[in-house]
C-alpha positions as CSV (number, residue, x, y, z in Angstrom):
1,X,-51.8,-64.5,70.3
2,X,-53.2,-61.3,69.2
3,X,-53.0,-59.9,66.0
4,X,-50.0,-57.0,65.8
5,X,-48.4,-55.0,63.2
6,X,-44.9,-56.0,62.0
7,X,-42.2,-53.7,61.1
8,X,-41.1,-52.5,57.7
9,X,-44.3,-52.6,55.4
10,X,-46.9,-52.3,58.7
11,X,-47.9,-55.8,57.4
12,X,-50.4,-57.5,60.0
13,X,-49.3,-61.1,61.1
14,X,-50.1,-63.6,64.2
15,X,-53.7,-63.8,63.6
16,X,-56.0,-65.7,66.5
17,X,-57.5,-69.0,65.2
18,X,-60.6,-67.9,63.8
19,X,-60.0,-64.2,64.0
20,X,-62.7,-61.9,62.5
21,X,-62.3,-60.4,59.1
22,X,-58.7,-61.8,59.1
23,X,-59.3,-62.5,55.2
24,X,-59.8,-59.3,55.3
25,X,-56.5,-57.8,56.5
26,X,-54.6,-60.4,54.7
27,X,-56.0,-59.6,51.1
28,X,-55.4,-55.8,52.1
29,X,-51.8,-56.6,53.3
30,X,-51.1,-58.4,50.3
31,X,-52.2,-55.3,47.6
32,X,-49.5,-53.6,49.4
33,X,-47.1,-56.3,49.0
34,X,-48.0,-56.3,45.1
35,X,-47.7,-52.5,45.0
36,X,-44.2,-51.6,46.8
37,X,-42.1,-54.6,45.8
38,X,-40.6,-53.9,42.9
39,X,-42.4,-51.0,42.8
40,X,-43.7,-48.8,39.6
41,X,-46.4,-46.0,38.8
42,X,-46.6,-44.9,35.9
43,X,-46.5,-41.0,36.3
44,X,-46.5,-38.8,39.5
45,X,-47.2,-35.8,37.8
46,X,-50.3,-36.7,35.6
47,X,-53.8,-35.9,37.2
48,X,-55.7,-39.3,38.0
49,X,-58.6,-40.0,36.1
50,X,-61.1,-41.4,36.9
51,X,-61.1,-44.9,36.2
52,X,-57.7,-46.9,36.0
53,X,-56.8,-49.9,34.1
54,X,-56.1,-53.2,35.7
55,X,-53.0,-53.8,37.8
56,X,-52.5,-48.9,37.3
57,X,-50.3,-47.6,40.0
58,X,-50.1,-44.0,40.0
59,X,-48.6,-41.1,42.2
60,X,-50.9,-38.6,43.1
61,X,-48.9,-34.9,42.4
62,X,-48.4,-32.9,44.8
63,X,-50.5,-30.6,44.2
64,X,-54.0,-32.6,44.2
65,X,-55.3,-31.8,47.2
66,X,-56.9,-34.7,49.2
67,X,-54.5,-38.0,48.9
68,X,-51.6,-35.7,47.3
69,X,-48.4,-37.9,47.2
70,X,-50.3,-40.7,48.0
71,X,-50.0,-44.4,45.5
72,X,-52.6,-45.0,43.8
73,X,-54.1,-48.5,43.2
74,X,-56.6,-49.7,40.5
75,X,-58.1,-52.6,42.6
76,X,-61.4,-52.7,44.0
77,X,-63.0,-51.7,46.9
78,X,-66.4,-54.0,48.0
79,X,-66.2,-55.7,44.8
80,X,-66.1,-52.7,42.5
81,X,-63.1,-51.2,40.6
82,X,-62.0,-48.2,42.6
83,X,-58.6,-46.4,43.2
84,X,-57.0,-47.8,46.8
85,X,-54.5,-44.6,48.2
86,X,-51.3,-45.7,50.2
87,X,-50.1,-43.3,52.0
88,X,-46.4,-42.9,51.7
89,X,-43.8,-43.6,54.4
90,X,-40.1,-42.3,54.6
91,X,-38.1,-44.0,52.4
92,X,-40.1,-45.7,50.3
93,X,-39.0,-46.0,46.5
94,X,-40.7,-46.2,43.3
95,X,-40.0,-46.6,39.6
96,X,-41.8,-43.8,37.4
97,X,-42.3,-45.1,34.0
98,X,-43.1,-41.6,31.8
99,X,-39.9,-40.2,33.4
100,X,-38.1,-43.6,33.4
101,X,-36.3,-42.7,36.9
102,X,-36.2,-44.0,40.7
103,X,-37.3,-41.5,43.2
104,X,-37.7,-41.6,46.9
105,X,-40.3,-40.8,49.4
106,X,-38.4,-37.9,51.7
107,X,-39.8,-35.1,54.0
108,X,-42.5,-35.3,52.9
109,X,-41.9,-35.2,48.9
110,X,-41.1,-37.7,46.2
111,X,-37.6,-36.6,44.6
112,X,-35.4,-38.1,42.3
113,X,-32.7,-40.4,43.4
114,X,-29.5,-39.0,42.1
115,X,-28.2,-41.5,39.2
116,X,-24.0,-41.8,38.7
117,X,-22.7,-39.0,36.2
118,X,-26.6,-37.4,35.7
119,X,-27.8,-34.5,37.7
120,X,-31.2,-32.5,37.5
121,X,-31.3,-29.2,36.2
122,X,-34.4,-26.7,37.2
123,X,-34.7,-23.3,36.4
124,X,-35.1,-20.7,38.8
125,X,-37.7,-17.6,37.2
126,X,-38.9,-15.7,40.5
127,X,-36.6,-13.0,42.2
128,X,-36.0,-14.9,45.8
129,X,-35.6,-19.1,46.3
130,X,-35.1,-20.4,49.3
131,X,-33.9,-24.1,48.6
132,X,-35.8,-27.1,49.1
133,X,-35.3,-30.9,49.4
134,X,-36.2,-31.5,45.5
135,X,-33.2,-29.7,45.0
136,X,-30.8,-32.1,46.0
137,X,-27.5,-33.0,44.1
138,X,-29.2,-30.3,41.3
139,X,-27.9,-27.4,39.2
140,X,-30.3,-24.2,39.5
141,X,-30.1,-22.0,36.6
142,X,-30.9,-18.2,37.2
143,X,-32.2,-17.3,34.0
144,X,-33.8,-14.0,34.4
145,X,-32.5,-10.4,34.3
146,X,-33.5,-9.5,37.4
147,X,-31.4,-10.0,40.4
148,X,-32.0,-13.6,42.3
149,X,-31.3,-14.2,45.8
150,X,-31.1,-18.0,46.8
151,X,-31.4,-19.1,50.0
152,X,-30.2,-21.4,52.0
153,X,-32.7,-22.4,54.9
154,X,-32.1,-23.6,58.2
155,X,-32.2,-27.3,59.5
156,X,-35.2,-27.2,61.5
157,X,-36.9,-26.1,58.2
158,X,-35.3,-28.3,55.5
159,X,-33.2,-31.2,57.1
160,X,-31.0,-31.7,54.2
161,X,-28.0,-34.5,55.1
162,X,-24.0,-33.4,56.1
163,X,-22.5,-34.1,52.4
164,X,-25.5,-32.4,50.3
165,X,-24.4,-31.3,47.2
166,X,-26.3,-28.4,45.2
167,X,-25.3,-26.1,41.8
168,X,-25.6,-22.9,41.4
169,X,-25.5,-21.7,37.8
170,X,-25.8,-17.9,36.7
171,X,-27.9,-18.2,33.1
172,X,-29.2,-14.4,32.6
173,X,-28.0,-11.0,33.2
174,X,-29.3,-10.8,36.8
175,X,-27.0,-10.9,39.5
176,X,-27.2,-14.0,41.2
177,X,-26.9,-14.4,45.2
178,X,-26.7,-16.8,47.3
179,X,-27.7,-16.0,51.0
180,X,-27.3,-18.3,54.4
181,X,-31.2,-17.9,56.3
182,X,-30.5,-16.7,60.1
183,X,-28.5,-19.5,61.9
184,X,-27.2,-20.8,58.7
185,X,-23.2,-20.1,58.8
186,X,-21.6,-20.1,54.7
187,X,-18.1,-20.3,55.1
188,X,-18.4,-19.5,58.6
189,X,-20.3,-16.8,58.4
190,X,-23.9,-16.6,60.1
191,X,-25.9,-15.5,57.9
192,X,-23.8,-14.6,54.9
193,X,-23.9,-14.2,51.7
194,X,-22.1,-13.7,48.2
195,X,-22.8,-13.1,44.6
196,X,-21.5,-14.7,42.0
197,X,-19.0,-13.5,39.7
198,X,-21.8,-12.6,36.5
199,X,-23.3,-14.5,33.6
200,X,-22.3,-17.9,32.8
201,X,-20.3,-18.4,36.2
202,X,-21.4,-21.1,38.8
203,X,-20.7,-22.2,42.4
204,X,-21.4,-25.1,44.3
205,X,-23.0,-25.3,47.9
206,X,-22.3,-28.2,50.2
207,X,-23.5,-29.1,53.7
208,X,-20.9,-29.8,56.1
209,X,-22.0,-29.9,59.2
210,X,-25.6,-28.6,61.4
211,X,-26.4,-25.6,59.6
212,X,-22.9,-24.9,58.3
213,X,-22.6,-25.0,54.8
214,X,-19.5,-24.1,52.0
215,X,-19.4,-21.8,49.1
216,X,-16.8,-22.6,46.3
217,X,-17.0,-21.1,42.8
218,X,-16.7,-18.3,40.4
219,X,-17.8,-15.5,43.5
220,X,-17.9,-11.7,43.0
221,X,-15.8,-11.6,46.5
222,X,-15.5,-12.9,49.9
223,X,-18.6,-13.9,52.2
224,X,-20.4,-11.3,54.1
């Protein structure tokens, strides 16, 4: 039978006898067997340089242009040492060693997987946020004294799941907002939106259903 690709990994498999280059596809299908089980790179923020050391798996950041997000391999490639690129699928988990945490292939960007009892907190500098998927199950400090708007964006843009959990956390003097996007409802109302009650005071924002999404906290008032 012909050769075909099997689920999961895209391994190939069910080779004709004497198949061309079938050595071929087997040595390539068993790199990426080495690389993602058990999976670990050892940074996916650090640029790549530009030779590895034996057995390197990297994360290419986000930010590097050609390959960005992709694994990186120290292997070879026609008998010399090279860097092989896989390019991520949904799903797919790695261990970073220089941040000793799991994180998770999803819509297109590696984020943390949430561990029991230990959340992420990142700092929000600029004047308007809208959130994004790296901000899952996170406490966002607003730290400036300018006023902040956050914003919560609609499903078709950033498909976070029914039960997402997100912090709110008023650091500096500026008033702190939080705003629904059009066709976002926050508790129940489209397009709402609330400050929060001044410095030091926090809310929390959770997804409950498609596009509807709950406020609860220290607020200045109602929604609106």
């Amino acid at each position: 039978m012909p050769e075909r690709i099997m689920p999961g990994l895209g391994l190939r498999a069910f080779y004709d006898p004497g198949q061309r280059d079938w050595g071929t596809s087997v040595s390539e299908d068993l790199r990426r067997l080495s690389a993602l089980v058990q999976a670990r790179a050892t940074s996916r923020t650090a640029a790549l340089p530009a030779s590895g050391t034996e057995g390197q798996i990297a994360i290419l950041p986000a930010t590097s242009g050609a390959n960005a997000n992709a694994l990186a391999l120290w292997d070879e490639v026609d008998g010399a040492p090279s860097w092989v690129y896989l390019t991520p699928q949904e799903g797919w988990q790695v261990w970073i060693t220089d941040e000793s945490r799991l994180v998770r292939f999803t819509a297109g960007a590696w984020t943390s997987v949430p561990r029991p009892g230990i959340v992420t907190i990142r700092t929000l500098t600029a004047s308007s946020y809208t959130l994004e998927m790296v901000d899952l199950g996170s406490i966002l400090e607003t730290t400036g004294s300018s006023a902040v708007t956050v914003t919560i964006p609609p499903e078709a843009e950033i498909p976070f799941e029914i039960g997402t959990l997100i912090n709110v956390t008023q650091v500096g003097a500026g008033i702190a907002t939080v705003a629904a996007a059009p066709g976002v409802s926050l508790n129940g109302v489209t397009e709402g939106s609330i400050a929060l009650d001044g410095q030091w005071s926090g809310t929390a924002l959770v997804k409950r259903g498609a596009d509807a999404w709950v406020i609860q906290g220290a607020l200045a008032g109602a929604v609106a």
